[in-house]
VOGU-3710 file (C-alpha; in Angstrom, 3 decimals, decimal comma):
1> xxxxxxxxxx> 38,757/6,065/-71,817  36,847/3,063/-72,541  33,246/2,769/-71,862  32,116/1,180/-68,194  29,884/-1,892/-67,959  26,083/-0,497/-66,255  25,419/-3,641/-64,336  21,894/-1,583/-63,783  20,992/-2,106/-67,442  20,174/-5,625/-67,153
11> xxxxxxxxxx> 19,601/-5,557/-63,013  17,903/-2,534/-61,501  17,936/-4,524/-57,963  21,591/-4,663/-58,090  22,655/-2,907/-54,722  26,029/-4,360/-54,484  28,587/-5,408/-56,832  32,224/-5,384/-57,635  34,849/-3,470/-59,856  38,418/-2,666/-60,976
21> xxxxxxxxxx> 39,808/0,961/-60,901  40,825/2,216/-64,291  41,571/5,505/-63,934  41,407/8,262/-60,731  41,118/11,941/-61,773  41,885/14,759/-59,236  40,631/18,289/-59,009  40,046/20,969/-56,400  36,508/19,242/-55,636  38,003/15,757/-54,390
31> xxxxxxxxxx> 38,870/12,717/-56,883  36,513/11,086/-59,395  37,177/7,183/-59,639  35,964/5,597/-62,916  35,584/1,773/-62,748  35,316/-1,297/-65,363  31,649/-1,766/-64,689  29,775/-0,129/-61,551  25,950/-0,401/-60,879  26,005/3,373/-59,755
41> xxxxxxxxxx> 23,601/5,200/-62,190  24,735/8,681/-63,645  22,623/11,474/-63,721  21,388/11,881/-67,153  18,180/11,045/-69,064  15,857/13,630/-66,602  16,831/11,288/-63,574  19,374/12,028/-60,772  22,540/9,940/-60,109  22,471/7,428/-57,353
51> xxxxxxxxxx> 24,938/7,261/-54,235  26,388/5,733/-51,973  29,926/4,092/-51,246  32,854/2,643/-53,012  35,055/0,109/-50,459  33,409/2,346/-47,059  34,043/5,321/-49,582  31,336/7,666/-49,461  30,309/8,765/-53,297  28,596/12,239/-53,731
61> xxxxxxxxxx> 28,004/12,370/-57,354  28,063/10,033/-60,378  28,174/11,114/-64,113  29,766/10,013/-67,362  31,430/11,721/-70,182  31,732/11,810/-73,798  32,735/8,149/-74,348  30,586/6,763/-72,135  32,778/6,316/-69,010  31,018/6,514/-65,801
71> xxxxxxxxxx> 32,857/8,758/-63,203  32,026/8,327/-58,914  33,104/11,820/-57,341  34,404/11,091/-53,940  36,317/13,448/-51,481  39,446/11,983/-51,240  40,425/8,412/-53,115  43,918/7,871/-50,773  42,738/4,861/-50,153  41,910/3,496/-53,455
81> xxxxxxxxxx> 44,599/2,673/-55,995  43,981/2,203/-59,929  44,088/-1,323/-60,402  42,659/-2,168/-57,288  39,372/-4,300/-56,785  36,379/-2,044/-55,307  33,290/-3,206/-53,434  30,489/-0,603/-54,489  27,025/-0,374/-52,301  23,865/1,782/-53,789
91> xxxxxxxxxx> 21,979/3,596/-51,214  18,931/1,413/-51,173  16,707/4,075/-50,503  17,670/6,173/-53,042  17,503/3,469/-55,816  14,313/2,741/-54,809  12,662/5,908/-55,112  14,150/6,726/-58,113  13,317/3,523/-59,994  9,706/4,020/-58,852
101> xxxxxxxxxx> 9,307/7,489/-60,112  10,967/6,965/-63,538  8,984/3,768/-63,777  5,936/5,374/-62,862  6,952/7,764/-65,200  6,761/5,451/-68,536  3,055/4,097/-67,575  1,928/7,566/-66,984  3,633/8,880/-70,461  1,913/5,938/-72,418
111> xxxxxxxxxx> -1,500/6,507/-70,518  -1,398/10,200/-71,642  -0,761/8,624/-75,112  -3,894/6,445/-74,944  -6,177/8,748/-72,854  -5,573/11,912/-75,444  -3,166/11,118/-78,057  -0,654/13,599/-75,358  2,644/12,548/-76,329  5,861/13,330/-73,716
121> xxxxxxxxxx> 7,917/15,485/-74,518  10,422/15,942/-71,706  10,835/14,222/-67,882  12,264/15,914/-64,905  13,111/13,845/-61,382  12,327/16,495/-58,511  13,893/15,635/-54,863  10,167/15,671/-54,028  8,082/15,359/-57,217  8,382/14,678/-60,959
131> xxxxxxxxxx> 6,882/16,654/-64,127  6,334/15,409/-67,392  5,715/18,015/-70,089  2,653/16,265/-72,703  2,094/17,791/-76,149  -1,181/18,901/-74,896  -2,541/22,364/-75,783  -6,095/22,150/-73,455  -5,863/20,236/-70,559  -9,005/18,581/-68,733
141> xxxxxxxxxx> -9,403/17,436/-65,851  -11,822/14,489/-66,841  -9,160/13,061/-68,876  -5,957/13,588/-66,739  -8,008/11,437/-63,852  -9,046/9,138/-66,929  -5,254/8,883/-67,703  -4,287/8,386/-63,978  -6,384/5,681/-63,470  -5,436/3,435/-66,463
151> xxxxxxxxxx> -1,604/3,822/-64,900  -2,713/2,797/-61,488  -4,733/-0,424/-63,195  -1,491/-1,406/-65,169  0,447/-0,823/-61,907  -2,214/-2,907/-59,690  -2,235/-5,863/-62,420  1,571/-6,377/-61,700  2,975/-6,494/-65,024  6,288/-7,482/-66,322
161> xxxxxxxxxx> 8,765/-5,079/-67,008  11,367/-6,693/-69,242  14,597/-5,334/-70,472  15,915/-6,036/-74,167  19,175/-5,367/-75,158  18,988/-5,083/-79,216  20,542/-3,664/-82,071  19,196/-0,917/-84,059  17,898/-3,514/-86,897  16,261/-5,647/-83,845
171> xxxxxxxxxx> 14,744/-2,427/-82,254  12,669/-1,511/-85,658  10,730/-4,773/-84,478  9,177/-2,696/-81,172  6,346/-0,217/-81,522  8,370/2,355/-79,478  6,688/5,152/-77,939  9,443/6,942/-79,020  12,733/7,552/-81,298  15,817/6,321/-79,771
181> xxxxxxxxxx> 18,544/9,050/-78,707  21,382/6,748/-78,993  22,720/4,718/-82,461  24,164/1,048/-82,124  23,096/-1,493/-78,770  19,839/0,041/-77,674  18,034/-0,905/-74,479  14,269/-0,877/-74,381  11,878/-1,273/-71,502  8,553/-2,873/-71,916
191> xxxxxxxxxx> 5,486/-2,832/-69,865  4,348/-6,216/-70,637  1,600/-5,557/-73,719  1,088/-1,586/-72,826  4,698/0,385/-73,371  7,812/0,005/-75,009  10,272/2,980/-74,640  14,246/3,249/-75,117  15,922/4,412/-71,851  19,124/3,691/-69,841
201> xxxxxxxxxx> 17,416/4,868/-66,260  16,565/2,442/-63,180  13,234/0,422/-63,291  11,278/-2,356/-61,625  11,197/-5,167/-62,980  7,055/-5,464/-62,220  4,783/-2,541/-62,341  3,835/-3,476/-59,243  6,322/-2,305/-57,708  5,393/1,590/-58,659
211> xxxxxxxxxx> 3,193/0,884/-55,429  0,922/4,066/-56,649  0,798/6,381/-59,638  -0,760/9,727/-58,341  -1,149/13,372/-60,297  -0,444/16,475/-58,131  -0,778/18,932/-60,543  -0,809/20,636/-63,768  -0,475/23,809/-65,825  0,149/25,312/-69,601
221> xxxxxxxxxx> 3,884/25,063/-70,151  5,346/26,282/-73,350  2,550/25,002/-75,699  2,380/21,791/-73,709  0,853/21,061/-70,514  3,386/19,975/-67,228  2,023/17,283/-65,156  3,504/17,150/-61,209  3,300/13,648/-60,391  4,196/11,157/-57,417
231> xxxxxxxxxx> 5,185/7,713/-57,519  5,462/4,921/-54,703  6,543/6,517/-51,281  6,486/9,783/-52,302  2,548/9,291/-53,084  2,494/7,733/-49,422  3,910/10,953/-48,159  1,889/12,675/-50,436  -1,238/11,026/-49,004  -0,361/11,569/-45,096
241> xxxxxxxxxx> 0,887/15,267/-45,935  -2,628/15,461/-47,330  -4,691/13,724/-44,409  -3,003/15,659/-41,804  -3,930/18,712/-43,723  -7,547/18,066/-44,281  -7,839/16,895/-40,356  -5,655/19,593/-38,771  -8,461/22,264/-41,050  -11,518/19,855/-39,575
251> xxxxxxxxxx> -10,088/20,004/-36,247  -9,489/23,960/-36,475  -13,130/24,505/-37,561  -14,567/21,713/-35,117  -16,089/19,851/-38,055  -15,722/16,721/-39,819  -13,093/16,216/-42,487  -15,808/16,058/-45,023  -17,407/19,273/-44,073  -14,215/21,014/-44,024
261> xxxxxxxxxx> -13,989/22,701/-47,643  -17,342/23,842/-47,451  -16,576/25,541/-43,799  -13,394/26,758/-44,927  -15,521/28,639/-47,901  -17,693/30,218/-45,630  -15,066/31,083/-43,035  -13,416/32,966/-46,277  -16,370/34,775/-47,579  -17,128/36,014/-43,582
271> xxxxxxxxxx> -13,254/37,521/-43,632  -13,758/39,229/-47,162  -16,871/40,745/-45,516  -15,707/41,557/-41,887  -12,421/42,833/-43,729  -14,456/45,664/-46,053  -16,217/46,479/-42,589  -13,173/46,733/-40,748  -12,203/49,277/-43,630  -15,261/50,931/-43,717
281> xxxxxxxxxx> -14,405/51,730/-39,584  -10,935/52,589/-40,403  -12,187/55,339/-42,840  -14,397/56,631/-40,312  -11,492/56,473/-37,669  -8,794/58,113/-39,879  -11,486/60,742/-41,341  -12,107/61,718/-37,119  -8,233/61,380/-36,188  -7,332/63,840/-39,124
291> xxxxxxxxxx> -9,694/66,271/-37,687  -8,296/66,272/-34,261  -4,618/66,472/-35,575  -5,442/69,587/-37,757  -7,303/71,380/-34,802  -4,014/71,543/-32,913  -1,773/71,977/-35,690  0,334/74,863/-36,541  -1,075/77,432/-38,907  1,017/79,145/-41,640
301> xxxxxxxxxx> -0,189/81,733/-43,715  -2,399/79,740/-45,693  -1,798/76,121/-44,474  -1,103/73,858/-41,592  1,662/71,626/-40,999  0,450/68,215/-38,929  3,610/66,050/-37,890  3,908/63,168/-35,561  6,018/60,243/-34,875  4,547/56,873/-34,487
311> xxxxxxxxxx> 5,323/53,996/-32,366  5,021/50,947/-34,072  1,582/51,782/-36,532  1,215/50,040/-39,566  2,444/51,825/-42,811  0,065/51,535/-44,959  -2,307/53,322/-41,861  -0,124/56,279/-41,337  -0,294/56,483/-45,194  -3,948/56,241/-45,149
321> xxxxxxxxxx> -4,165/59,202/-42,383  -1,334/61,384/-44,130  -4,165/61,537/-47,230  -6,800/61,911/-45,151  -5,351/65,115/-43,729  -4,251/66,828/-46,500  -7,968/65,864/-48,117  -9,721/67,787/-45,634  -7,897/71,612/-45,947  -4,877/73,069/-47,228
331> xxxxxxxxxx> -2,079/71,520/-45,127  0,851/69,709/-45,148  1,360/66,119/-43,054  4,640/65,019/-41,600  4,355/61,393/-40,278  6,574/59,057/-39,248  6,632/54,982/-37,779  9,089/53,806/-35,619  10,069/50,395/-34,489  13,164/48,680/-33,031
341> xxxxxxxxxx> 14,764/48,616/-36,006  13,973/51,079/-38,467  11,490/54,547/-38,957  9,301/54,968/-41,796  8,047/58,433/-43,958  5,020/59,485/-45,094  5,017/63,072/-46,194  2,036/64,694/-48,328  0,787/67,652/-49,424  -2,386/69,168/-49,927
351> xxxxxxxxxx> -3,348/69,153/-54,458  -3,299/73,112/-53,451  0,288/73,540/-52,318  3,029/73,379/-54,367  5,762/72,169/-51,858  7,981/69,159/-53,422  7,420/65,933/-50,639  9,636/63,288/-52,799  12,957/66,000/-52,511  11,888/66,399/-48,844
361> xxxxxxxxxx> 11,406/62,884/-48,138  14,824/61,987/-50,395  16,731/64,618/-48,263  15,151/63,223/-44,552  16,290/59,631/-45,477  19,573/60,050/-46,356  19,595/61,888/-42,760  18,035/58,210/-41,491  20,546/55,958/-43,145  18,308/54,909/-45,998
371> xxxxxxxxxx> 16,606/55,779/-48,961  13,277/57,260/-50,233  11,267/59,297/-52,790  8,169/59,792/-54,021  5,613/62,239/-56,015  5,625/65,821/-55,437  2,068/65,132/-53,626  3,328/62,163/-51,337  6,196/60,196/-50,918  7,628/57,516/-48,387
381> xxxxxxxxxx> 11,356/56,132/-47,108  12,751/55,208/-44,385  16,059/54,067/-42,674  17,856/52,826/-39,778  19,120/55,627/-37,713  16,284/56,011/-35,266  17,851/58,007/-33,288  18,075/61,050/-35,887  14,192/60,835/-36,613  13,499/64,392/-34,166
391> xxxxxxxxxx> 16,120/66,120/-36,221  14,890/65,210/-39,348  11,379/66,133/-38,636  12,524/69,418/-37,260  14,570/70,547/-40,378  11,643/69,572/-42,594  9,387/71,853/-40,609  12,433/74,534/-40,651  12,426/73,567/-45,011  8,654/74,024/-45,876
401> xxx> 9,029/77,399/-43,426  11,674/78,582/-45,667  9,662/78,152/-48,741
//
């Protein structure tokens, strides 16, 4: 298969343009049409494929093989024929975005490069944000703003970005930012007087057209560090997702947006405290509600057995009670939470008693439908059958009697 013509190498504004069929391959997925030349970019290089439509065909995926021939997966290709002239359209949108982020993408690599020697490493093109991953072992945030705002003042200047089309002896001539992948033609994109990088992606041909260069993020990745970026109109969305944050958590608090993080601080710190007091009451609550439940529980010869069903109480509150009850005297507690759709275990045992709960709480779920288990001092399960839960407590009353 011979290799197609990328009208987007020399024209990254090229939305529509036309082509002969070569070849139409068929599988279980639909057809893939390969053309003479096409303006459709492949996904390769860390940037997605673009789409759109060949002749009022819609194409779903674009990608290219070994020798370089560029394949447009469409459902069905009845009704084009190999030979045939093809009118292809780019989904303008699409282009656009993605020529602004990988744009954006070479200014922010060579700003790195300037700002801290960070060289990149790897690109990825997210639906909704982009990473680079820098050769950058301790990140600051002094110098990722630094490096930030010397892309935004190359994108704000407007520059050039020009496309050359050399050979490998012409391409020796360019201080690249970094090794070609490919051997023979070579196509390098330069930011006029700031980068020069080998790439077959989508770009603008000014810097201006980035619109805005702005860092989300970043973290330690693999002995590098991974930088979340935005370019263009995902920055704008960026921005607005980020305004009606910061307003919506003004409004909540009744404050003004620049008050807001030191309100929200506060408003944090008063939950950590009210929360510890709200445990602090709980203990007291529990320590009183154990009491009561062992004053009218059912003696053995040298322990009681408490045991109640629930409706609808937290978990980790009948768990809390459960220890509280066999804490206070030799006994063994039996409780259980129901809700509309499942019931939940909590058996424990006194440190004194020698009664296994995780074999009695294994044996009561499978009864329920579900599964549980524990240690021989306390265990939990649960499961589905509802209906089944006064059964089960009554043959693990009619078990620890037997014992």
């Amino acid at each position: 298969m011979p290799p197609t013509e990328r009208l987007y190498f020399r024209d990254s504004r090229l939305l529509e343009f036309t082509g002969t069929v070569i070849d139409i391959r068929s599988s279980d997925g639909g057809d893939s049409v390969v053309l003479d030349r096409t303006a459709f970019y492949p996904t390769g290089g860390g940037q997605p494929n673009d789409l759109g439509t060949l002749s009022g065909v819609e194409v779903s995926d674009v990608f290219e093989d070994e020798s370089s021939a560029i394949y447009h997966k469409v459902a069905h290709a009845s009704s084009l024929a190999i030979g045939s002239e093809v009118t292809g359209r780019i989904d303008p949108a699409r282009r656009l975005d993605h020529l602004q982020q990988h744009s954006g993408q070479h200014i922010l690599s060579q700003a790195f490069v300037r700002a801290c020697g960070a060289e990149t490493r790897s690109f990825h093109m997210g639906a909704e944000t982009s990473t680079i991953d820098v050769d950058w072992q301790s990140p600051s945030e002094d110098l990722i703003r630094t490096a930030e705002k010397a892309a935004n003042e190359v994108v704000f200047e407007d520059r050039p970005m020009i496309v050359h089309l050399v050979n490998e002896e012409d391409a020796a001539r360019f201080p690249l930012r970094k090794e070609s992948p490919v051997q023979g033609d070579i196509r390098i994109i330069e930011v006029e007087d700031f980068d020069w990088s080998p790439c077959g992606g989508t770009h603008a041909s000014r810097t201006g057209q980035v619109g805005l260069i702005a860092v989300r993020s970043y973290e330690r990745a693999k002995k590098m560090t991974r930088i979340e970026f935005v370019c263009g109109g995902r920055a704008l969305r960026e921005y607005r997702l980020a305004r009606d944050t910061a307003f919506g958590v003004a409004r909540l608090l009744s404050a003004e947006r620049e008050n807001a993080v030191e309100l929200v601080e506060k408003t944090i710190q008063d939950n950590k405290t009210l929360k510890k007091r709200v445990h602090d009451l709980l203990e007291l609550a529990m320590n009183a509600e154990a009491g009561e439940m062992l004053t009218s529980a059912e003696r053995l010869d040298s322990f009681k057995i408490v045991h109640q069903v629930f409706d609808g109480r937290d978990l980790e509150e009948v768990r809390m009670l459960a220890q509280k009850i066999v804490q206070r005297e030799p006994s063994i507690a039996l409780l259980a939470t129901k809700d509309s759709a499942s019931v939940r275990l909590v058996f424990a045992r006194s440190a004194s008693l020698t009664h296994n709960m995780g074999e009695l709480v294994t044996k009561a779920c499978q009864a329920l439908g579900g599964r549980g288990g524990g240690r021989p001092d306390l265990a939990q399960g649960g499961g589905p059958n509802i209906e089944r839960i006064s059964e089960v407590m009554r043959d693990a009353i009619e078990s620890i009697k037997a014992t």
